[in-house]
PyMOL Python script that loads the backbone (N, CA, C, O; Angstrom):
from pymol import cmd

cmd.read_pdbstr("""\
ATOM      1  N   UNK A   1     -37.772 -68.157  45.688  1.00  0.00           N
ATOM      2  CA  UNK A   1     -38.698 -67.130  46.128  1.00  0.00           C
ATOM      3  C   UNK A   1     -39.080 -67.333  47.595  1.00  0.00           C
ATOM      4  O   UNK A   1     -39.947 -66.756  48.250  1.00  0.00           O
ATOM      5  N   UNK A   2     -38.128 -68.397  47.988  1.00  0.00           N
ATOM      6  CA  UNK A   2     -38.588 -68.219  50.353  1.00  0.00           C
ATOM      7  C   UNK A   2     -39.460 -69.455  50.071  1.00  0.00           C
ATOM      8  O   UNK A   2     -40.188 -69.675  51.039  1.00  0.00           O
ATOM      9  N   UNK A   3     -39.621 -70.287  49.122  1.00  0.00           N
ATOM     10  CA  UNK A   3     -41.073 -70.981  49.440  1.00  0.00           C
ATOM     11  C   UNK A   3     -40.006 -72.753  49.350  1.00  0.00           C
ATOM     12  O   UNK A   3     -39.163 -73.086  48.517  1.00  0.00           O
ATOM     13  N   UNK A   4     -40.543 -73.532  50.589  1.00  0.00           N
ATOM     14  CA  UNK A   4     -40.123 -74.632  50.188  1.00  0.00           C
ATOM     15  C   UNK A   4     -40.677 -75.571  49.934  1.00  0.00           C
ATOM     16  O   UNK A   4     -41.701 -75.737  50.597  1.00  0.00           O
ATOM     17  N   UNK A   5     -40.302 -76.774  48.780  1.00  0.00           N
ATOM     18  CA  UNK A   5     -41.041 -77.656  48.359  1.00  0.00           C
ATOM     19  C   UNK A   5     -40.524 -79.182  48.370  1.00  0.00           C
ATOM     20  O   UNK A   5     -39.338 -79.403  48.125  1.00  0.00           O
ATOM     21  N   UNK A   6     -41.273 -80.066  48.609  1.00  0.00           N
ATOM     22  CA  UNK A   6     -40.767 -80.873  48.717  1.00  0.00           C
ATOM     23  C   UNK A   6     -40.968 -82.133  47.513  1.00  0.00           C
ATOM     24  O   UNK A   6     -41.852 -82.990  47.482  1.00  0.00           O
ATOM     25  N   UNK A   7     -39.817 -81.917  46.543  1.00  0.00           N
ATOM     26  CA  UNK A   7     -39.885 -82.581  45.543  1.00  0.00           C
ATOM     27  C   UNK A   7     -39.905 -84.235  45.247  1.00  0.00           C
ATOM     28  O   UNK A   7     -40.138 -84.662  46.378  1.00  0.00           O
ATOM     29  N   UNK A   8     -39.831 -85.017  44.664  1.00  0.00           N
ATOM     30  CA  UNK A   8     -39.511 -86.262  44.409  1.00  0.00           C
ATOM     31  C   UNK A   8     -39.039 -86.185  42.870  1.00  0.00           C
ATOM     32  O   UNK A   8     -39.218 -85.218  42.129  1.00  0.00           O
ATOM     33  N   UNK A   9     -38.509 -87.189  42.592  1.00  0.00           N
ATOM     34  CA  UNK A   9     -38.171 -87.520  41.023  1.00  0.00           C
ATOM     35  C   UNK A   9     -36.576 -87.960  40.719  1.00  0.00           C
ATOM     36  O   UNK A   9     -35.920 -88.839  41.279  1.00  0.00           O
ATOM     37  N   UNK A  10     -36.317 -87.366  40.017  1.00  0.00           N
ATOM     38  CA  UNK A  10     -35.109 -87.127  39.660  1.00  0.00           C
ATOM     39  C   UNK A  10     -33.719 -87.109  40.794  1.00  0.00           C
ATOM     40  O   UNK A  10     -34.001 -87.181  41.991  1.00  0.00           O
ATOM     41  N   UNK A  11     -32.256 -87.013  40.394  1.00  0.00           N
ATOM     42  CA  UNK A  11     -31.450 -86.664  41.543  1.00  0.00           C
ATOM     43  C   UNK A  11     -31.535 -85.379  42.153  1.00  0.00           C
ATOM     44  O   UNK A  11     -32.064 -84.445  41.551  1.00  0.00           O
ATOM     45  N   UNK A  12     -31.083 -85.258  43.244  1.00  0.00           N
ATOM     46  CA  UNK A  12     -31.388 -84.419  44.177  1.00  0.00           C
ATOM     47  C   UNK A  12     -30.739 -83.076  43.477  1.00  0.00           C
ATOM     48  O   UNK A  12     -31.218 -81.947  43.577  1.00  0.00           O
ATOM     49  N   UNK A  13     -29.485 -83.452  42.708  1.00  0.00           N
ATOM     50  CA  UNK A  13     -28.748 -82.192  41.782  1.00  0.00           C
ATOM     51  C   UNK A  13     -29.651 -81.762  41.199  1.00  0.00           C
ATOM     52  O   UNK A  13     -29.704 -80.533  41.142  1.00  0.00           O
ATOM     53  N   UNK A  14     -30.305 -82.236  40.792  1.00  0.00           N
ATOM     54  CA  UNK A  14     -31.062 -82.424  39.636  1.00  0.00           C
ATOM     55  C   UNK A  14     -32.294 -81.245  39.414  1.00  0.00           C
ATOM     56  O   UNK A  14     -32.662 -80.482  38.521  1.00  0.00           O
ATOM     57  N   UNK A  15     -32.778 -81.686  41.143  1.00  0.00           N
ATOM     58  CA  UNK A  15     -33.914 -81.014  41.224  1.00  0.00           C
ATOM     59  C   UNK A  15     -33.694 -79.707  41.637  1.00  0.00           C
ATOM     60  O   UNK A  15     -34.548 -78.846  41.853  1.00  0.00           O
ATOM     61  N   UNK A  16     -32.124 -79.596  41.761  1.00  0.00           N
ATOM     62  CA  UNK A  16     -31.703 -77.741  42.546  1.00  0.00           C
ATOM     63  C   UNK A  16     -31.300 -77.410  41.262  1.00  0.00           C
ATOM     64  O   UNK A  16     -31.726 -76.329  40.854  1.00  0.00           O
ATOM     65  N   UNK A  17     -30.828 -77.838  40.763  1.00  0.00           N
ATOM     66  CA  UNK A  17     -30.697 -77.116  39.003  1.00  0.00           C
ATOM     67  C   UNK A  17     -32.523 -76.941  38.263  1.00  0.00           C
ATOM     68  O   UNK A  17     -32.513 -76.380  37.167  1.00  0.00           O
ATOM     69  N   UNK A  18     -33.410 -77.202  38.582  1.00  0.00           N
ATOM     70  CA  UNK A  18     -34.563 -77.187  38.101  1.00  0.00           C
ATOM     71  C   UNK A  18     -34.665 -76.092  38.965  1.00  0.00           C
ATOM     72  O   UNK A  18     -34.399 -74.969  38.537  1.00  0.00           O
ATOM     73  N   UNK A  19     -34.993 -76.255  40.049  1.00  0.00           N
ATOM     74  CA  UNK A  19     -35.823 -75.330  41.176  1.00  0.00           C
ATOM     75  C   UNK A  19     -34.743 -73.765  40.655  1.00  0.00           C
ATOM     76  O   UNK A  19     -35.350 -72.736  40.357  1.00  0.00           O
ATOM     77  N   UNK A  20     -33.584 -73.781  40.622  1.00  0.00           N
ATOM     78  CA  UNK A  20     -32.505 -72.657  40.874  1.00  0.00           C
ATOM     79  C   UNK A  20     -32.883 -72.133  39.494  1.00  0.00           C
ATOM     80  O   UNK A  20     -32.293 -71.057  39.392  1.00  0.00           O
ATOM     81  N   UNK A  21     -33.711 -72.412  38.167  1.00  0.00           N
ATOM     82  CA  UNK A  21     -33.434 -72.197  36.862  1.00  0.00           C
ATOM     83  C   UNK A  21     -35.124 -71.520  37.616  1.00  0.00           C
ATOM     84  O   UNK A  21     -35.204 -70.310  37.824  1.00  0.00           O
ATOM     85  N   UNK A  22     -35.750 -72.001  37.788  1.00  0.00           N
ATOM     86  CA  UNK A  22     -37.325 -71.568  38.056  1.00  0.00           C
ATOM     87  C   UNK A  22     -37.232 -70.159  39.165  1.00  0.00           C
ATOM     88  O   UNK A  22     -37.914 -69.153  38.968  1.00  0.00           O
ATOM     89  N   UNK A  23     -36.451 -70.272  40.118  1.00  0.00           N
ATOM     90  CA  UNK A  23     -35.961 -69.092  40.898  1.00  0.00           C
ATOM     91  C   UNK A  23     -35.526 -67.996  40.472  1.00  0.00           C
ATOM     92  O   UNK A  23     -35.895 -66.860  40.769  1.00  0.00           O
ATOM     93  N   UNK A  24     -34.523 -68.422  39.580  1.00  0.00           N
ATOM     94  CA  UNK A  24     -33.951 -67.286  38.861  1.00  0.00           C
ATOM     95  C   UNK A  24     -34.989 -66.210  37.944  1.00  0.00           C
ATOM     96  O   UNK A  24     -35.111 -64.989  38.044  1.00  0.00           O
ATOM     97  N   UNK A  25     -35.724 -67.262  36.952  1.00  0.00           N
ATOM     98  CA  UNK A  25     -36.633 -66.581  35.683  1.00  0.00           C
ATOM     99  C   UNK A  25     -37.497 -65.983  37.206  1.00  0.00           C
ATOM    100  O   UNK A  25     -37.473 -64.753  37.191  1.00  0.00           O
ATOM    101  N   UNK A  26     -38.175 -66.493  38.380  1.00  0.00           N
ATOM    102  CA  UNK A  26     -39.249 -65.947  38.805  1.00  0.00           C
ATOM    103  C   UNK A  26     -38.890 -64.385  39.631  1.00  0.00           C
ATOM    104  O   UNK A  26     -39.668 -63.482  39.939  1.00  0.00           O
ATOM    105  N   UNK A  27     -37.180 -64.517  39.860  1.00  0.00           N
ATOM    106  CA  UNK A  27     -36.765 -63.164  40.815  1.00  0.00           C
ATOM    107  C   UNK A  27     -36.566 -62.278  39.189  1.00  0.00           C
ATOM    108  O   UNK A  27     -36.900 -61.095  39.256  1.00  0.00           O
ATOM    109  N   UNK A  28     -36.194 -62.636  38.157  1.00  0.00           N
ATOM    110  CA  UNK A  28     -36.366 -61.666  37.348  1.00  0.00           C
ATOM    111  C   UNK A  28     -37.544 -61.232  36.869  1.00  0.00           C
ATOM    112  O   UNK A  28     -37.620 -60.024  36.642  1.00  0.00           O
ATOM    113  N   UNK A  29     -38.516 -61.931  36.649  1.00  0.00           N
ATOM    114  CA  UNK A  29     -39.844 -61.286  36.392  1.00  0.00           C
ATOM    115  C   UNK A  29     -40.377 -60.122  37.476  1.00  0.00           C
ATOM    116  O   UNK A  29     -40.868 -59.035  37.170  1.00  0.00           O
ATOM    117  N   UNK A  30     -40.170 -60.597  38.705  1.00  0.00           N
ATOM    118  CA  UNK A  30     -40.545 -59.845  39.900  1.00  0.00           C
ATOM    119  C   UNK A  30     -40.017 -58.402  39.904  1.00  0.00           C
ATOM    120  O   UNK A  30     -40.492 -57.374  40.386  1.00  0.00           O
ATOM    121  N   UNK A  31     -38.860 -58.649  39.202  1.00  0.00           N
ATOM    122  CA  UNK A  31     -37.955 -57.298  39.217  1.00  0.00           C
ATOM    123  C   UNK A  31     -38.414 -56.447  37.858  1.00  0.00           C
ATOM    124  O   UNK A  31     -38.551 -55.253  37.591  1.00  0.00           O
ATOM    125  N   UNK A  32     -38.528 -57.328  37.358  1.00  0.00           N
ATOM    126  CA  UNK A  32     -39.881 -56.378  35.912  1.00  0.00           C
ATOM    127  C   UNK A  32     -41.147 -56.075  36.199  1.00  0.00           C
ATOM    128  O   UNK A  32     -41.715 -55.193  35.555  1.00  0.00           O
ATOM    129  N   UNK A  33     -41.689 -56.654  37.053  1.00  0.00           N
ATOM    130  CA  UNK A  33     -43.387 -56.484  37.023  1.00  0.00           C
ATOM    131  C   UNK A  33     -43.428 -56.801  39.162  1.00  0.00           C
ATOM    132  O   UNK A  33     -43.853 -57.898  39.524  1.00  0.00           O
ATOM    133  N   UNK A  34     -43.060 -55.968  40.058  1.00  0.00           N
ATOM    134  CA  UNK A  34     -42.797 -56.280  40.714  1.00  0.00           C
ATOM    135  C   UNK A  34     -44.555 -55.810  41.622  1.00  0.00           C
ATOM    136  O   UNK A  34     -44.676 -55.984  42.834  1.00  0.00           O
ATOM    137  N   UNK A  35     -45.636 -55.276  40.810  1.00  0.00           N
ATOM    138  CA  UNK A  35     -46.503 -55.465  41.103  1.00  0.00           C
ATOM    139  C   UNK A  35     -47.572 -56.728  41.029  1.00  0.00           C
ATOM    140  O   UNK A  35     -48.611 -56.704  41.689  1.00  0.00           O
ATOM    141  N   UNK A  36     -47.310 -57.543  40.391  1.00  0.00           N
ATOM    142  CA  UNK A  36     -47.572 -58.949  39.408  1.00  0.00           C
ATOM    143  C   UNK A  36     -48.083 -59.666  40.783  1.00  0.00           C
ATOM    144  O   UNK A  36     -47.908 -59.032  41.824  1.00  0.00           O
ATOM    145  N   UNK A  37     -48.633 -60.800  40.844  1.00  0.00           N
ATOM    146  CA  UNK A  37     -49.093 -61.658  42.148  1.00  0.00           C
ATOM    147  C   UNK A  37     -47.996 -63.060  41.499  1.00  0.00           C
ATOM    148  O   UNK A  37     -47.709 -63.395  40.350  1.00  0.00           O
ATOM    149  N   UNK A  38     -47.625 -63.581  42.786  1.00  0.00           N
ATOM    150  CA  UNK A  38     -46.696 -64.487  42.323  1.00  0.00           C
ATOM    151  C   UNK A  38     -47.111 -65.897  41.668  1.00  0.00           C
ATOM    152  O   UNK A  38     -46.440 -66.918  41.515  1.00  0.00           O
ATOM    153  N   UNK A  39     -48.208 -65.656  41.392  1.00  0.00           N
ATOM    154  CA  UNK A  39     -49.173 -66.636  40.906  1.00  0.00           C
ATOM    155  C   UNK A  39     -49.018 -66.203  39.163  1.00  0.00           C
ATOM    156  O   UNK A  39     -48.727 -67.062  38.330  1.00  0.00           O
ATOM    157  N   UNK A  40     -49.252 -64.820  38.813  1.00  0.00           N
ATOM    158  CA  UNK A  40     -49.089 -64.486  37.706  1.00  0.00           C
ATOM    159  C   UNK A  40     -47.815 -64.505  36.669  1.00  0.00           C
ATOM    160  O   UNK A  40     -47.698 -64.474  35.444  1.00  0.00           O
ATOM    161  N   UNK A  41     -46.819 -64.580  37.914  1.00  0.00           N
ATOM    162  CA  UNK A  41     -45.218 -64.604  37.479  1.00  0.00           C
ATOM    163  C   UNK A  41     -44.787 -66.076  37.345  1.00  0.00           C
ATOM    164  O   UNK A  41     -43.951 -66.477  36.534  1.00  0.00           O
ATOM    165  N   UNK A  42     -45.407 -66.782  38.173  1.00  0.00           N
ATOM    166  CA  UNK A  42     -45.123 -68.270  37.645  1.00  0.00           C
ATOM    167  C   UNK A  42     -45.787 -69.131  36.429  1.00  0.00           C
ATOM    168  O   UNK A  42     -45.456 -70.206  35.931  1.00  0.00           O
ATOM    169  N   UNK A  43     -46.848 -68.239  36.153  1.00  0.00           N
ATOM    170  CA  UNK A  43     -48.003 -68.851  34.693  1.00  0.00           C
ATOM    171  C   UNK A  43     -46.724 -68.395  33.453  1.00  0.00           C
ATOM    172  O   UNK A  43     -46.489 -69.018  32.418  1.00  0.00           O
ATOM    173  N   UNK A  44     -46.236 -67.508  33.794  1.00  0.00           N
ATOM    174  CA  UNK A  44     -44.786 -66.473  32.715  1.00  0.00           C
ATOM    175  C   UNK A  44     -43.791 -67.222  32.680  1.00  0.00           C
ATOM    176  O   UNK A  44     -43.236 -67.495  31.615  1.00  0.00           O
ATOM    177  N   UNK A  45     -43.323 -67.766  34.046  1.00  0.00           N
ATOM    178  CA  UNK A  45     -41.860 -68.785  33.959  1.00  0.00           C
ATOM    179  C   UNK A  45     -42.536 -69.688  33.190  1.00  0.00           C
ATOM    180  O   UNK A  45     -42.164 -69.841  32.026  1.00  0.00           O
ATOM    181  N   UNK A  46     -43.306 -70.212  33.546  1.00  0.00           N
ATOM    182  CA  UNK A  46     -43.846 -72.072  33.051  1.00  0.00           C
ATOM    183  C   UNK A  46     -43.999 -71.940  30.774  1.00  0.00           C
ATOM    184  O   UNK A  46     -43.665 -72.750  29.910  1.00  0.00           O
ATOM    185  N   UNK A  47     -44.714 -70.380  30.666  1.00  0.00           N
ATOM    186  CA  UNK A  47     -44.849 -70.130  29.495  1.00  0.00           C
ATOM    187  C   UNK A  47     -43.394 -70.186  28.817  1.00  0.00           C
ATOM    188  O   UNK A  47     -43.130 -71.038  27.970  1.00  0.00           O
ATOM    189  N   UNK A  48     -42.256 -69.002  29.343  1.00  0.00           N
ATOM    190  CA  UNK A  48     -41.264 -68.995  28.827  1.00  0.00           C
ATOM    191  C   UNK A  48     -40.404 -70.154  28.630  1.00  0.00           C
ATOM    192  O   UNK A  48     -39.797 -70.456  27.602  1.00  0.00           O
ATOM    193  N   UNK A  49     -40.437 -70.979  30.137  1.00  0.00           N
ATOM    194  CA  UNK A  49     -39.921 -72.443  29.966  1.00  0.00           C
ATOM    195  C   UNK A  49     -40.337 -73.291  28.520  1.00  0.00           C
ATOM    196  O   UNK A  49     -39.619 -73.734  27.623  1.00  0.00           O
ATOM    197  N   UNK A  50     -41.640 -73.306  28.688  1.00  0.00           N
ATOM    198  CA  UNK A  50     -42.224 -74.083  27.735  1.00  0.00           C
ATOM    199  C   UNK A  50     -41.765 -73.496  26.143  1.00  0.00           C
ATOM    200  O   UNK A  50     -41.239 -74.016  25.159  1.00  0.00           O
ATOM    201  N   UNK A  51     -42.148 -72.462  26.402  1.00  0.00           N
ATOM    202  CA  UNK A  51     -41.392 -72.102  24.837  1.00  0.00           C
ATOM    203  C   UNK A  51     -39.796 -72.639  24.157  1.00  0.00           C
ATOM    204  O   UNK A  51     -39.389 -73.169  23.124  1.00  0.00           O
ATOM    205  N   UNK A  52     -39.156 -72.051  25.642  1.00  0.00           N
ATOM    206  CA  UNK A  52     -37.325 -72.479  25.738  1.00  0.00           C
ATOM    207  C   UNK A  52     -38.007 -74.577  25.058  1.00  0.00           C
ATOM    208  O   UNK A  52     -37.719 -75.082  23.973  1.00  0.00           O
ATOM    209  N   UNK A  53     -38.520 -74.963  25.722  1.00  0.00           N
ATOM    210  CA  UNK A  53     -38.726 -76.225  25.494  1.00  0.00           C
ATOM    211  C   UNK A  53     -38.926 -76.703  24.009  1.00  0.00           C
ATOM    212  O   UNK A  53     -38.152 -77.469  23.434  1.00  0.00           O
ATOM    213  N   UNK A  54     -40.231 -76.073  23.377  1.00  0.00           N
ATOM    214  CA  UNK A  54     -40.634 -76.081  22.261  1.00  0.00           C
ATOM    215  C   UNK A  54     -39.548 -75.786  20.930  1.00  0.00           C
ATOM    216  O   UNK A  54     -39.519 -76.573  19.984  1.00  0.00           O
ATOM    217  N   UNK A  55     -38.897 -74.882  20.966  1.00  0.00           N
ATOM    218  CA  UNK A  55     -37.912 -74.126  20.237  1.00  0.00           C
ATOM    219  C   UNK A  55     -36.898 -75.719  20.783  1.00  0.00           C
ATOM    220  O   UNK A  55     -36.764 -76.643  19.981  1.00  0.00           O
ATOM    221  N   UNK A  56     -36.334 -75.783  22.095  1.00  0.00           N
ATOM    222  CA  UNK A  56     -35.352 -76.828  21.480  1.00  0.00           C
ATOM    223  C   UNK A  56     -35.670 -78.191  21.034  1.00  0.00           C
ATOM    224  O   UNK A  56     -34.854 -78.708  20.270  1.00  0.00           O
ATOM    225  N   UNK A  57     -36.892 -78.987  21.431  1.00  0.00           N
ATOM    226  CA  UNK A  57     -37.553 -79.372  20.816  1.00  0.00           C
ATOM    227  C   UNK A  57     -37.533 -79.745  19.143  1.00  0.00           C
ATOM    228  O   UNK A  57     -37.303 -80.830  18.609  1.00  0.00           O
ATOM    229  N   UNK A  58     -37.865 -78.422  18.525  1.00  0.00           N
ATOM    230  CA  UNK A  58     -37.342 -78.036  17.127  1.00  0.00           C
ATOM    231  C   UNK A  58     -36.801 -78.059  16.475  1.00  0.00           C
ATOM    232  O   UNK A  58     -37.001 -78.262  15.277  1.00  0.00           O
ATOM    233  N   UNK A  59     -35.141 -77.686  17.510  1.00  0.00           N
ATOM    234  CA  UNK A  59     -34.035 -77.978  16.962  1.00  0.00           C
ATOM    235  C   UNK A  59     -33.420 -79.421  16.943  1.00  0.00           C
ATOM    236  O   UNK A  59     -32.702 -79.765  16.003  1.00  0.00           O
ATOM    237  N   UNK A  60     -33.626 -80.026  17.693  1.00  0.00           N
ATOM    238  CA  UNK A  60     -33.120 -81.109  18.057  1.00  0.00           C
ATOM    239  C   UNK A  60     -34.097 -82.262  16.326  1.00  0.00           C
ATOM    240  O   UNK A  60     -33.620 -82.874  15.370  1.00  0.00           O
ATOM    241  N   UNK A  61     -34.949 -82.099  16.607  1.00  0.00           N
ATOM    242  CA  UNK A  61     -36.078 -82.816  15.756  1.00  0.00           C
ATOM    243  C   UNK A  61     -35.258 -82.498  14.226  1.00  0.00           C
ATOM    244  O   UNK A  61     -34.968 -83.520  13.604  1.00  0.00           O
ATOM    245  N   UNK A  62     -34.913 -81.322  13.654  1.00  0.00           N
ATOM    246  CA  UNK A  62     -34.053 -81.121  12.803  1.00  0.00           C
ATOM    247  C   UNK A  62     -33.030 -81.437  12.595  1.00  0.00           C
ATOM    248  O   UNK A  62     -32.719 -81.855  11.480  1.00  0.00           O
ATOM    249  N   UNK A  63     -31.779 -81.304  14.039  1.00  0.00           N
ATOM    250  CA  UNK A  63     -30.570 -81.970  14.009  1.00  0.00           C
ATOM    251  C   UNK A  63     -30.683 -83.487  13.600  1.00  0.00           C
ATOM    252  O   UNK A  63     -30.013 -84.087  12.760  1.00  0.00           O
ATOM    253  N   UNK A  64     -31.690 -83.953  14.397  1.00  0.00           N
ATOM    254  CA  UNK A  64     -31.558 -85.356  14.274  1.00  0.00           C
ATOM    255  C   UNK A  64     -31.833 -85.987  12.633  1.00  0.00           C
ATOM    256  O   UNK A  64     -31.208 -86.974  12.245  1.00  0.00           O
ATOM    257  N   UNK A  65     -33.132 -85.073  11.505  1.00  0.00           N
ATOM    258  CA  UNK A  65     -33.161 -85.744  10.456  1.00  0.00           C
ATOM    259  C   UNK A  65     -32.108 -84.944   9.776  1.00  0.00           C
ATOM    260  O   UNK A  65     -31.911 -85.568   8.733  1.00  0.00           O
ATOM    261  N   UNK A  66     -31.309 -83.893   9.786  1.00  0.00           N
ATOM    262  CA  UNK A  66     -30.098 -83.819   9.277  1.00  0.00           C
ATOM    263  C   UNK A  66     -29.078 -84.983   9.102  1.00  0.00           C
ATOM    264  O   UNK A  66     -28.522 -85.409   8.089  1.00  0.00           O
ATOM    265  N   UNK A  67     -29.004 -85.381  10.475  1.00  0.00           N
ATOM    266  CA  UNK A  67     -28.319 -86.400  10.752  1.00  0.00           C
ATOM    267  C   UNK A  67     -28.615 -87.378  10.107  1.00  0.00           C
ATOM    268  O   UNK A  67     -27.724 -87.791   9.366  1.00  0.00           O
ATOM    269  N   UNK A  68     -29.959 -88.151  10.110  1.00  0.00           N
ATOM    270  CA  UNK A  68     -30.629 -89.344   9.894  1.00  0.00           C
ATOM    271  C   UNK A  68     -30.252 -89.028   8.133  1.00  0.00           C
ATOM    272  O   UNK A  68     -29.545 -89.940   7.704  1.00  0.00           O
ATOM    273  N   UNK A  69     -30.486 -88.230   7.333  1.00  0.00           N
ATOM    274  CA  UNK A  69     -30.273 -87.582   6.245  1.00  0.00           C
ATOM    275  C   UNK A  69     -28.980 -88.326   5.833  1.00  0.00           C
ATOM    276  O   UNK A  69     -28.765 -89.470   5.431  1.00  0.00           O
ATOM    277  N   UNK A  70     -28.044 -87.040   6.133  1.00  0.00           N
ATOM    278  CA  UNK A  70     -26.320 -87.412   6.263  1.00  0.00           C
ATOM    279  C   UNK A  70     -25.938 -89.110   6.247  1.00  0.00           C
ATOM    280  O   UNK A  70     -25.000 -89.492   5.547  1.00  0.00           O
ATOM    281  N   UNK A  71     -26.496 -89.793   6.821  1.00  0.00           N
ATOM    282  CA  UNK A  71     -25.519 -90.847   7.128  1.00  0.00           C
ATOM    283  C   UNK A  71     -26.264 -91.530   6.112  1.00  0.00           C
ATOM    284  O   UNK A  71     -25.589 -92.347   5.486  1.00  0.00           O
ATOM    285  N   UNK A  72     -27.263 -91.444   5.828  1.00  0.00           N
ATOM    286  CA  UNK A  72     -27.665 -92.506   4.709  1.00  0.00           C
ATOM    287  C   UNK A  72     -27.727 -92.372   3.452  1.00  0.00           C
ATOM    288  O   UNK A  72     -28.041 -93.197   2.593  1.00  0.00           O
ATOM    289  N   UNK A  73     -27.299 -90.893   3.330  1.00  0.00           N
ATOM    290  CA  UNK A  73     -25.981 -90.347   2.103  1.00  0.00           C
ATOM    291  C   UNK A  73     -24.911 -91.325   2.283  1.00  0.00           C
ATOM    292  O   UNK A  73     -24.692 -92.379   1.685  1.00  0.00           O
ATOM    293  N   UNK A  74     -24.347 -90.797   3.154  1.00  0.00           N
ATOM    294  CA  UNK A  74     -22.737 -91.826   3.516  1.00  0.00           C
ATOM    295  C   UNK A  74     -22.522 -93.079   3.614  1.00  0.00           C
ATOM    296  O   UNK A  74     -21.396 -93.571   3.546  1.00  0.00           O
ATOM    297  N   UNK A  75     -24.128 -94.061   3.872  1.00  0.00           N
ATOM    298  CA  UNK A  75     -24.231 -95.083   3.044  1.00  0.00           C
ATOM    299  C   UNK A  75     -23.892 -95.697   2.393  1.00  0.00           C
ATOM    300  O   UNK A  75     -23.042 -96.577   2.251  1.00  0.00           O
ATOM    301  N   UNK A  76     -25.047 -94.928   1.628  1.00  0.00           N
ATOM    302  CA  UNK A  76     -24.987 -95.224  -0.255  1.00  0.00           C
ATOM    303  C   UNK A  76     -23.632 -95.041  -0.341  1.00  0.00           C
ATOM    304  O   UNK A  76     -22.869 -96.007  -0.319  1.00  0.00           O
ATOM    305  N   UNK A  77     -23.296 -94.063  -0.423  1.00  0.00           N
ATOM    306  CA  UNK A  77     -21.884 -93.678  -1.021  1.00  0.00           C
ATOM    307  C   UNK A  77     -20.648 -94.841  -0.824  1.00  0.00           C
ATOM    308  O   UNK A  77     -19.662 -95.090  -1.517  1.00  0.00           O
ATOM    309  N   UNK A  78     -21.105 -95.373   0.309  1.00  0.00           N
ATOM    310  CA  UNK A  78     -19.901 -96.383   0.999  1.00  0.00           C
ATOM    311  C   UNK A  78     -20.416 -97.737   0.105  1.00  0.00           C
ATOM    312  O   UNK A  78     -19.565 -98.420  -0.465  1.00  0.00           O
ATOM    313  N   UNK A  79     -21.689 -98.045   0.026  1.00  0.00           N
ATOM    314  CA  UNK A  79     -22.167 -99.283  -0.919  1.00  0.00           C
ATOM    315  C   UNK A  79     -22.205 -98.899  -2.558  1.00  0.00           C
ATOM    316  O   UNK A  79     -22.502 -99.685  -3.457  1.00  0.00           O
ATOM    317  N   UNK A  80     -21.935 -97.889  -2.668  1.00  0.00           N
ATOM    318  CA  UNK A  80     -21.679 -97.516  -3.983  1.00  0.00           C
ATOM    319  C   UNK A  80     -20.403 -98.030  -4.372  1.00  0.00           C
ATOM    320  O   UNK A  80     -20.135 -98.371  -5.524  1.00  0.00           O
ATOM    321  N   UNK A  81     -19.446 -98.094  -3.187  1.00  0.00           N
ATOM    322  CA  UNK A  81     -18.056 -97.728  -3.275  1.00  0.00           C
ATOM    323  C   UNK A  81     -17.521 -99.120  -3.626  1.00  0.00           C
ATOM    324  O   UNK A  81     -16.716 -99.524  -4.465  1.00  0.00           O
ATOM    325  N   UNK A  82     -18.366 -99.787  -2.545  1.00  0.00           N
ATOM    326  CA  UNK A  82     -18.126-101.376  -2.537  1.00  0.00           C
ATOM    327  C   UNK A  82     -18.635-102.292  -3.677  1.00  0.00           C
ATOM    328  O   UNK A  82     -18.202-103.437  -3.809  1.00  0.00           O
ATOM    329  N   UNK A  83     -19.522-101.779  -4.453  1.00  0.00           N
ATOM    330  CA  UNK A  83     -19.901-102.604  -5.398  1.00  0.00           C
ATOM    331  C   UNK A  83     -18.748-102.370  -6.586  1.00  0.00           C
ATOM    332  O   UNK A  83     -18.330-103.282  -7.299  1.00  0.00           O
ATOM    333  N   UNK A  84     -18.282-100.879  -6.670  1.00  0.00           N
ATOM    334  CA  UNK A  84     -17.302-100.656  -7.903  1.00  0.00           C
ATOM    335  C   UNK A  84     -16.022-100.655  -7.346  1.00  0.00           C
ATOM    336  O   UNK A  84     -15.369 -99.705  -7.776  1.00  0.00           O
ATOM    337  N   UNK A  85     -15.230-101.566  -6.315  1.00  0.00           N
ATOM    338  CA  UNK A  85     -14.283-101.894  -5.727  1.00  0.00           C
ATOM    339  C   UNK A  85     -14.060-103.415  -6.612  1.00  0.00           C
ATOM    340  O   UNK A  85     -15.037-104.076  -6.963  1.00  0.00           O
ATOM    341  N   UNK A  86     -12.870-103.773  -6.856  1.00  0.00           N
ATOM    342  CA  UNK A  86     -12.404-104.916  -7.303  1.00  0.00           C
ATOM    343  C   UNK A  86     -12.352-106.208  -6.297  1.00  0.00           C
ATOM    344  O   UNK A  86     -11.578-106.275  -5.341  1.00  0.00           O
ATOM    345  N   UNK A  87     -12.930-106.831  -6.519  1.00  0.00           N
ATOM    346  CA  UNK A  87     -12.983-108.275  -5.688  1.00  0.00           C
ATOM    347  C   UNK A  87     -11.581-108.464  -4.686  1.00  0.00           C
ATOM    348  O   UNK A  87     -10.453-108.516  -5.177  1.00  0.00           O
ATOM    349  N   UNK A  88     -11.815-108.548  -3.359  1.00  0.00           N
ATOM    350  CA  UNK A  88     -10.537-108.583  -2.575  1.00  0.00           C
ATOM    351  C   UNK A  88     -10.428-107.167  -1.947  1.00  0.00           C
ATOM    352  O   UNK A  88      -9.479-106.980  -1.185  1.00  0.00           O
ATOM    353  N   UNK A  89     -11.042-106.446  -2.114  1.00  0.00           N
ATOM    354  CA  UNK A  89     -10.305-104.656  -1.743  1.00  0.00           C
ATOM    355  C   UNK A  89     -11.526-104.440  -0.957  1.00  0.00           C
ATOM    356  O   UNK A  89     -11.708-103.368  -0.382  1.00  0.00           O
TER     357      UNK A  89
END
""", "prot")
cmd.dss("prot")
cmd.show_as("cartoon", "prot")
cmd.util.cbc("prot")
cmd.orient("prot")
């Protein structure tokens, strides 16, 4: 949006893939609500971000006890396997 900032943190890629993802959502809001104060359009990116966040968040938290789930099925199943396996095998 023309404005420059001078970041710290992360790699420098890092922070133009952040800034360029925040640019983008803020030139599209502008182009929806192009009366909006740019103060109001960034409370909207930070919301939508946060949501995008929350939602994957969600998913991930699920993938993972799927996962955590799964393998300790596959476990058992493997110590199941081994106890009714014949000595040597």
């Amino acid at each position: 949006m023309g404005r420059t900032l001078h970041l710290t943190g992360s790699t420098p890629e890092r922070l133009q893939s952040v800034a360029r993802l925040v640019d983008e959502q803020l030139r599209e809001l502008q182009q929806a609500y192009p009366a909006s104060p740019l103060a109001d359009l960034a409370i909207l990116v930070a919301l939508n971000l946060a949501d995008e966040y929350l939602e994957s968040k969600e998913d991930y938290q699920e993938l993972h006890a799927a996962i955590e789930q799964r393998s300790r099925h596959l476990i058992q199943m493997l110590e199941t396997h081994e106890s009714n396996s014949p000595p040597g095998l």
